[in-house]
KESE-221514 format. One record per residue (C-alpha): residue number from 0; residue in three letters; x, y, z. Coordinates in steps of 0.2 Angstrom, whole numbers. Layout:
N
NUM  ALA  X  Y  Z;
...
This chain:
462
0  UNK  0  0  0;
1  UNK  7  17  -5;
2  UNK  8  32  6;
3  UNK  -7  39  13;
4  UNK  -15  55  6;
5  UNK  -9  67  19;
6  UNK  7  63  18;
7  UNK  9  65  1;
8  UNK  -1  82  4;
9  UNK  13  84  16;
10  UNK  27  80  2;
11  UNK  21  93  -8;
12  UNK  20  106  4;
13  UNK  38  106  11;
14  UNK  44  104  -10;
15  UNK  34  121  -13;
16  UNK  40  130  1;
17  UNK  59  123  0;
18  UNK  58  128  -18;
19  UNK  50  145  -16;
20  UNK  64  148  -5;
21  UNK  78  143  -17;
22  UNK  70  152  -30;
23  UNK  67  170  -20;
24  UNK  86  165  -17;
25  UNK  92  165  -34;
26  UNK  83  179  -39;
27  UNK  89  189  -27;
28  UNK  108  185  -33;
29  UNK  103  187  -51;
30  UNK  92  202  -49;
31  UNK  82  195  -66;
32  UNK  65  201  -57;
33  UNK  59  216  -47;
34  UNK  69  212  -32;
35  UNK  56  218  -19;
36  UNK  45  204  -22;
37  UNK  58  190  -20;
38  UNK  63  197  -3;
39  UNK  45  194  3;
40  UNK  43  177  -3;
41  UNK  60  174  6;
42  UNK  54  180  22;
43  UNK  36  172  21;
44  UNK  44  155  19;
45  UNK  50  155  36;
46  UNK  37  166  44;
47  UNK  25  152  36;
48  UNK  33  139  47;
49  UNK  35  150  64;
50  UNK  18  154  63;
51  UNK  10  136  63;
52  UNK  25  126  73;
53  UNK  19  129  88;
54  UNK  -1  126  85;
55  UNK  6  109  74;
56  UNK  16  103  87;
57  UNK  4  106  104;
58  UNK  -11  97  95;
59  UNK  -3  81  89;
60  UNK  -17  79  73;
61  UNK  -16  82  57;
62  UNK  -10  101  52;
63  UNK  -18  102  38;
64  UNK  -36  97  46;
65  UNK  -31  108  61;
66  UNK  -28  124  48;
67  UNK  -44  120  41;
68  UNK  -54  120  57;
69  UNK  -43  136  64;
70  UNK  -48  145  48;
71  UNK  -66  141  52;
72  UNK  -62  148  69;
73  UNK  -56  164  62;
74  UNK  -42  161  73;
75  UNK  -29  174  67;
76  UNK  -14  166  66;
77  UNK  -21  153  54;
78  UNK  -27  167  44;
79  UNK  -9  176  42;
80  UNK  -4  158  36;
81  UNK  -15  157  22;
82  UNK  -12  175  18;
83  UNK  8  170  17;
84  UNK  4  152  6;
85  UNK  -8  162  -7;
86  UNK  8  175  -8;
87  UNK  19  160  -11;
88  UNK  7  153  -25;
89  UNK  6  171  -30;
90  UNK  25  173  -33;
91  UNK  25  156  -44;
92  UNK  14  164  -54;
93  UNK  23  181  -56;
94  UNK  37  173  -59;
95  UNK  29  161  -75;
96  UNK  22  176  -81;
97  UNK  37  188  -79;
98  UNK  49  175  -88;
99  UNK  33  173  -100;
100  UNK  34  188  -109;
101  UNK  26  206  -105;
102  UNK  11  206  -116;
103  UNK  4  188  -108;
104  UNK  8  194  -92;
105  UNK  -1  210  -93;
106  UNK  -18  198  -98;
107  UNK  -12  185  -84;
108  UNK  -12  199  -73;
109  UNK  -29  207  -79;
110  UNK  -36  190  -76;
111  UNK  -31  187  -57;
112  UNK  -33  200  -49;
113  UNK  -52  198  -50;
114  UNK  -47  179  -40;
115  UNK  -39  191  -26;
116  UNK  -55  200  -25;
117  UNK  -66  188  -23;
118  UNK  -56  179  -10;
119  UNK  -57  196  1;
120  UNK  -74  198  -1;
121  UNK  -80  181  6;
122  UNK  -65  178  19;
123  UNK  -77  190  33;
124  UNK  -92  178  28;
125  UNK  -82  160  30;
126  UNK  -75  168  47;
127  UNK  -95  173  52;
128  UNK  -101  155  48;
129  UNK  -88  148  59;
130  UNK  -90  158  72;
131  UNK  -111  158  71;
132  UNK  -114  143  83;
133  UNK  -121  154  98;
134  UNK  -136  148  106;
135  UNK  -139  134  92;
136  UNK  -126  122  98;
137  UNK  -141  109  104;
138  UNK  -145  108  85;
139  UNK  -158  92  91;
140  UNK  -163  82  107;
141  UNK  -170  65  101;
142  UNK  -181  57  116;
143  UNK  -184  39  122;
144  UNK  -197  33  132;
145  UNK  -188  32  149;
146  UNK  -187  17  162;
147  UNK  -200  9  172;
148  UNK  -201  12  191;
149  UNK  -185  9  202;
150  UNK  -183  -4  214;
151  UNK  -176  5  230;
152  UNK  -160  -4  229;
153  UNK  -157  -2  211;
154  UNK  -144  13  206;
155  UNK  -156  23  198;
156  UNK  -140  41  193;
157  UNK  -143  47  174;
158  UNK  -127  46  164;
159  UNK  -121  54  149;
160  UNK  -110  48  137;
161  UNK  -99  60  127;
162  UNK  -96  56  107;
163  UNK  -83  66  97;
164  UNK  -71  69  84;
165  UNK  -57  82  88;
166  UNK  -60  90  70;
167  UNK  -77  85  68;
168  UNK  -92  100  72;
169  UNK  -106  89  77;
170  UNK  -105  80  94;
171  UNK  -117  68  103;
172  UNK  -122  67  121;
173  UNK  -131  50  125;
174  UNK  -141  52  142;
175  UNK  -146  34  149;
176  UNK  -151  25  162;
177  UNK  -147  9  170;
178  UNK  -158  -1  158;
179  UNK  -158  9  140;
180  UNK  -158  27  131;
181  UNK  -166  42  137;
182  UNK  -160  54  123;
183  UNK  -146  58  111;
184  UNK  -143  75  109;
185  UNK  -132  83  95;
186  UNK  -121  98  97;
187  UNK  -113  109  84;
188  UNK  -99  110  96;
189  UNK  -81  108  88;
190  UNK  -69  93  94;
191  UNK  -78  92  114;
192  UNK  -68  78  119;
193  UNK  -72  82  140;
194  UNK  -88  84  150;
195  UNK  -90  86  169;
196  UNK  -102  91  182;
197  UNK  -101  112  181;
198  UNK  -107  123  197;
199  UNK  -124  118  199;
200  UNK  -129  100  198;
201  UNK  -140  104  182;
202  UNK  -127  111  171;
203  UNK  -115  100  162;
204  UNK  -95  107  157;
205  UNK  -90  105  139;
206  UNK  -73  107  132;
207  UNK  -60  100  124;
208  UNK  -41  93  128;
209  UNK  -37  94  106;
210  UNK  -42  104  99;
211  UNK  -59  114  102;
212  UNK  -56  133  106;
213  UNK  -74  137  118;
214  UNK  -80  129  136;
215  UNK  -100  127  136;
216  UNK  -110  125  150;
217  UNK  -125  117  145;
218  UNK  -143  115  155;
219  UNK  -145  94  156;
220  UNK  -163  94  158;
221  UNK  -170  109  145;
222  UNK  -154  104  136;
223  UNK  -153  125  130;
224  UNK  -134  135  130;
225  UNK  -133  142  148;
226  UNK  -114  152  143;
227  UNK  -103  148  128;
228  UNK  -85  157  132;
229  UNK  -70  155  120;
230  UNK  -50  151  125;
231  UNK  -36  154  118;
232  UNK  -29  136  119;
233  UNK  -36  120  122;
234  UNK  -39  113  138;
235  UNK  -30  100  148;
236  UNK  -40  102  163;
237  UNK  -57  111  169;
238  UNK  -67  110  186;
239  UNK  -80  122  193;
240  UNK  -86  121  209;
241  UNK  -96  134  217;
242  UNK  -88  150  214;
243  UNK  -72  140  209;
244  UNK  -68  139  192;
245  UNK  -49  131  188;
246  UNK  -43  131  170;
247  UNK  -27  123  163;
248  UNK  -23  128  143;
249  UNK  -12  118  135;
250  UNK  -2  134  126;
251  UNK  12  123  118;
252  UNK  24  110  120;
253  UNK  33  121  136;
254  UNK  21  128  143;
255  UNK  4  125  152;
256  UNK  -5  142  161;
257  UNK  -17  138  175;
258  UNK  -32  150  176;
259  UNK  -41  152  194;
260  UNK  -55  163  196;
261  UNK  -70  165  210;
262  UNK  -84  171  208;
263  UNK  -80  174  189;
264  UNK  -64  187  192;
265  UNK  -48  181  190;
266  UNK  -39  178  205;
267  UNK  -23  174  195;
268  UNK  -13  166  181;
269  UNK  4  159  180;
270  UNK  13  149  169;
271  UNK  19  130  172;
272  UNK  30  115  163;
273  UNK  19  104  155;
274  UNK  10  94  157;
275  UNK  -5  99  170;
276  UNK  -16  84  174;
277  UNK  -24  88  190;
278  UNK  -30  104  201;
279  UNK  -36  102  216;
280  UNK  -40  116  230;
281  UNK  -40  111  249;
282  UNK  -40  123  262;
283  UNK  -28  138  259;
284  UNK  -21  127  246;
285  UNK  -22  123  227;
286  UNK  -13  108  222;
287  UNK  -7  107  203;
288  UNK  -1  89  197;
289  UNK  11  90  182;
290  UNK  18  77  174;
291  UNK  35  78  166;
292  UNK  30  64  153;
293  UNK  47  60  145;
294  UNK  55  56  160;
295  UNK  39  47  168;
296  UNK  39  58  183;
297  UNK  29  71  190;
298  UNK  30  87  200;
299  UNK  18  92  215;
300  UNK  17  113  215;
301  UNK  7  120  229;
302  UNK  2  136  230;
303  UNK  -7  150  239;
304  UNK  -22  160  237;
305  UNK  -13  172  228;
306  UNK  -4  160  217;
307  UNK  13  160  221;
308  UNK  22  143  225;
309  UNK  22  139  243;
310  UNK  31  122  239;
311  UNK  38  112  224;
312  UNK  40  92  227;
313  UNK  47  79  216;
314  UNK  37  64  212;
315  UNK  44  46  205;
316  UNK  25  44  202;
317  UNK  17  50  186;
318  UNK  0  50  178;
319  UNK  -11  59  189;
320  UNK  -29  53  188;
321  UNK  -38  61  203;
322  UNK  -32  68  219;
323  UNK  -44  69  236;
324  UNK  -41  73  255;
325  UNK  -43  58  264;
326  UNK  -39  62  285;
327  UNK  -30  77  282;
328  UNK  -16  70  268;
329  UNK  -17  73  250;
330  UNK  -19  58  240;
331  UNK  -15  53  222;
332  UNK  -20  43  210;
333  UNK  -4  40  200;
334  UNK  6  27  192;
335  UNK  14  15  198;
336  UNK  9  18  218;
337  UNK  -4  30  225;
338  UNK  6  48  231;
339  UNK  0  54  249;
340  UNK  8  71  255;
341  UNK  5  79  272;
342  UNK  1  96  270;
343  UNK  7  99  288;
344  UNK  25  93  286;
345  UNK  27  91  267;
346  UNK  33  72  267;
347  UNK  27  60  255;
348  UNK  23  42  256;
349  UNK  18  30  244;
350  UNK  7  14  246;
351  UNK  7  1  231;
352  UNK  -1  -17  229;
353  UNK  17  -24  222;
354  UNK  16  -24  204;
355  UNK  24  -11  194;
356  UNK  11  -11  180;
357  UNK  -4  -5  191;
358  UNK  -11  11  186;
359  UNK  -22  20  200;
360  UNK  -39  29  192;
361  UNK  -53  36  201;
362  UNK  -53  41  221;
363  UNK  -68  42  232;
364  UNK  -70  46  250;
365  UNK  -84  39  256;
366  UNK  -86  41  277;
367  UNK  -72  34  284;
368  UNK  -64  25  269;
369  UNK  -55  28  253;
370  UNK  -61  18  239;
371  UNK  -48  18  223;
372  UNK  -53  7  207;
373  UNK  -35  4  197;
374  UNK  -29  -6  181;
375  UNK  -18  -20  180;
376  UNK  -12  -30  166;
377  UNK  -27  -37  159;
378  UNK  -38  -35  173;
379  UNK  -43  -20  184;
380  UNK  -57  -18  199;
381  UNK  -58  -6  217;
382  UNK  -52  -9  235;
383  UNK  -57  -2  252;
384  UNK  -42  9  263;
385  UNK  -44  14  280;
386  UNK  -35  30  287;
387  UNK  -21  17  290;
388  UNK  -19  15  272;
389  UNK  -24  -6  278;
390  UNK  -34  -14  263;
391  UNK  -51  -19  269;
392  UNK  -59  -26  255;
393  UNK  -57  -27  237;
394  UNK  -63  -33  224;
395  UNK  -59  -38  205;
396  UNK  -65  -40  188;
397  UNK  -59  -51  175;
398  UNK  -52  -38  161;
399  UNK  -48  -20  160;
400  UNK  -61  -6  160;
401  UNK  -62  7  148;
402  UNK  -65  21  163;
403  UNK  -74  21  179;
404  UNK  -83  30  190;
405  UNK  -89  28  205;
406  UNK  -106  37  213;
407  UNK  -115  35  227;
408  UNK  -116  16  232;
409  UNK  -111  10  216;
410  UNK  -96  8  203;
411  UNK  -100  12  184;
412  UNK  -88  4  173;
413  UNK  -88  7  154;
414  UNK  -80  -9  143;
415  UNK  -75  -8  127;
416  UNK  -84  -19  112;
417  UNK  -75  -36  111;
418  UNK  -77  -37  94;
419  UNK  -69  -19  92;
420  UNK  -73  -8  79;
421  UNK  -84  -24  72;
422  UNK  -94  -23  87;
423  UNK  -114  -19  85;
424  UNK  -113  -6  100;
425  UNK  -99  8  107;
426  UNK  -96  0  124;
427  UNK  -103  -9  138;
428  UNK  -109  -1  155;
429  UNK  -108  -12  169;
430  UNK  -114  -5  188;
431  UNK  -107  -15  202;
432  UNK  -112  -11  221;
433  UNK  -98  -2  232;
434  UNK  -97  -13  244;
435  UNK  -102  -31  239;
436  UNK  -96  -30  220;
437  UNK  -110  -38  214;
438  UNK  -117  -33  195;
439  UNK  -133  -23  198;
440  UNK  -135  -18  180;
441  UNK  -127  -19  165;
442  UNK  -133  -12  145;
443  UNK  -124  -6  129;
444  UNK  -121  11  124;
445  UNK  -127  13  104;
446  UNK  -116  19  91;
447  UNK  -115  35  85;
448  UNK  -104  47  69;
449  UNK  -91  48  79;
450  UNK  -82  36  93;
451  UNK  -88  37  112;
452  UNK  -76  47  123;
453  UNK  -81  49  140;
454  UNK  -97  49  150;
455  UNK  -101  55  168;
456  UNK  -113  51  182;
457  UNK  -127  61  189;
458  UNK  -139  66  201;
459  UNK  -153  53  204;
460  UNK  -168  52  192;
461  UNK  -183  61  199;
């Protein structure tokens, strides 16, 4: 099989701006053209690449796609790239019709600059038609006769499942419950690859980690737009809570900026190494987790209310899934062991289960116990710690979940299809009680355009 479109696309790209380079080159030396304009397309070679390296190499997909959707955006840096390209094509073209002959380059001429004009004339109304998703982001809301009574010992939370595609403009929110689909609801929302509880218990937080340049709060029961706020830079982490809102953009490769306001006013910004995966605050304290991917390690900043850096720790420990206050000590979930740090005296401690391959996932205080699910090579499951870190129960399921979470008296775990992409459903939804680990329902989620990213669990079904 030959080389896939896109890199041949690629191929091309890097020819045409290699040889618009050598050429401006050589006709500087030579001097056999207006001189001005060989200069330009010089410069805008390497003004081309500085102006999309650092968008290319944050987002990790396909540039091309990525310039496509930014355009759409009316994001300005990807405007100034296609203003330098069509100079490039441009200057191909002056040059043909330079080394063509006066006469058919007067009627070249003639001809394109009517192509110029039209491309300024409708470039404001592509940037509109981007940017018009407003309140019509809940383009439709498909409802499904809902579920029979609930037996008081049955789990009886609604969940919403998350469909997406980082450079797709439709996404799907499935909302269920523990027996079949409620609704599916479609959203002219760009690349929304997270959702989360936001402030109140009705609103649901949208944003992306890829791509997607806006945060939506939606209302989960009229499903309307209750706030629609653009960013700068894709998200790595978001929570609201109360009159806490904590932000994480993923700015570049070097360089992550944590965002914490109350009562919607900035209380401060600052600038950290990449890469932030969890923010908790606790007390006088916000905790920032950030991982230091290439050398599997991570590093604890802790900072005031003003956001200046009370402590920096050092972690062996990577991959922060959740952190949580359990007896006064900070725990997280990392990789290979869980990280606890007291806050009194700063010393860190780490409890394991002996095998390097574990992966801790979701925390859960719950009275007086900590409850952790985890993954292991080819299987996964929770366990019970006291405030002695002592194991108290635990319990384990044959293969590896997708993602869990747990709520209430229950653990949701979300398997993927056997089959895989041959599969007739996008996953499977088991819901296992807390305490005994028995299977209290189990469903498949239905497919949908795009692939099932997340999901989340709710307040109880009235």
């Amino acid at each position: 099989m030959g080389p896939s479109a896109p890199l041949w696309m690629s191929m091309l790209y890097y020819l045409m701006c290699t040889a618009t380079l050598l050429a401006g080159v050589m006709m500087l030396v030579k001097g056999t053209v207006r001189r001005l304009y060989s200069l330009a397309a010089v410069l805008a070679v390497p003004l081309f690449f500085l102006n999309n390296f650092h968008t290319i190499a944050r987002v990790g997909v396909d540039p091309f796609a990525y310039w496509q959707q930014s355009l759409i955006e009316g994001q300005w840096w990807a405007w100034l790239s296609l203003a330098l390209f069509l100079y490039i094509v441009w200057y191909w073209a002056w040059l043909v019709q330079r080394i063509g002959g006066q006469k058919e380059g007067q009627v070249w001429w003639k001809r394109q600059r009517w192509i110029w004009v039209v491309l300024a004339a409708t470039a404001p109304a592509i940037v509109y038609w981007g940017q018009n998703v407003g309140d019509s982001i809940v383009s439709s809301v498909r409802t499904y006769e809902p579920s029979k009574a609930h037996l008081s010992k049955d789990p009886s939370a609604r969940i919403f499942f998350l469909y997406s595609h980082p450079l797709a403009r439709e996404s799907y929110i499935v909302e269920t419950d523990e027996h079949r689909v409620r609704k599916v609801v479609t959203l002219k929302a760009v690349g929304i690859s997270r959702l989360s509880p936001a402030s109140s218990t009705k609103e649901l937080l949208l944003w992306s980690d890829y791509t997607g340049r806006h945060v939506y709060r939606l209302n989960r029961d009229t499903w309307t737009l209750v706030d629609q706020e653009a960013v700068s830079s894709p998200l790595s982490f978001a929570s609201m809570e109360g009159e806490w809102e904590i932000r994480s953009l993923n700015q570049d490769v070097n360089t992550h900026k944590l965002e914490v306001r109350k009562g919607g006013k900035l209380l401060f910004s600052k600038r950290f190494p990449p890469y932030i995966l969890q923010v908790l605050r606790a007390g006088p304290h916000f905790y920032v987790f950030a991982d230091v991917m290439e050398q599997e390690h991570g590093v604890l900043y802790v900072l005031d209310q003003r956001g200046s850096v009370v402590k920096e720790i050092s972690l062996p420990t990577s991959f922060a899934r959740s952190m949580a206050v359990f007896h006064g000590r900070l725990v997280i979930a990392t990789k290979p062991r869980l990280t606890i740090v007291d806050p009194h005296s700063w010393r860190v401690a780490y409890w394991g289960m002996g095998q390097e391959e574990t992966q801790f996932d979701q925390l859960y205080v719950k009275g007086d116990t900590l409850w952790v699910s985890y993954v292991q090579r080819g299987k996964s499951g929770w366990l019970a710690l006291n405030d002695q870190f002592k194991v108290m129960e635990k319990h384990e399921l044959p293969s590896v979940y997708w993602e869990a979470r747990f709520y209430g008296d229950y653990v949701y775990a979300l398997f993927e299809p056997q089959e895989g992409n041959k599969a007739d459903h996008a996953g499977e939804m088991n819901i296992f009680h807390l305490r005994t680990g028995q299977l209290a329902a189990k469903f498949t989620l239905p497919k949908q355009k795009h692939n099932l990213q997340t999901f989340q669990v709710m307040d109880e079904i009235q």
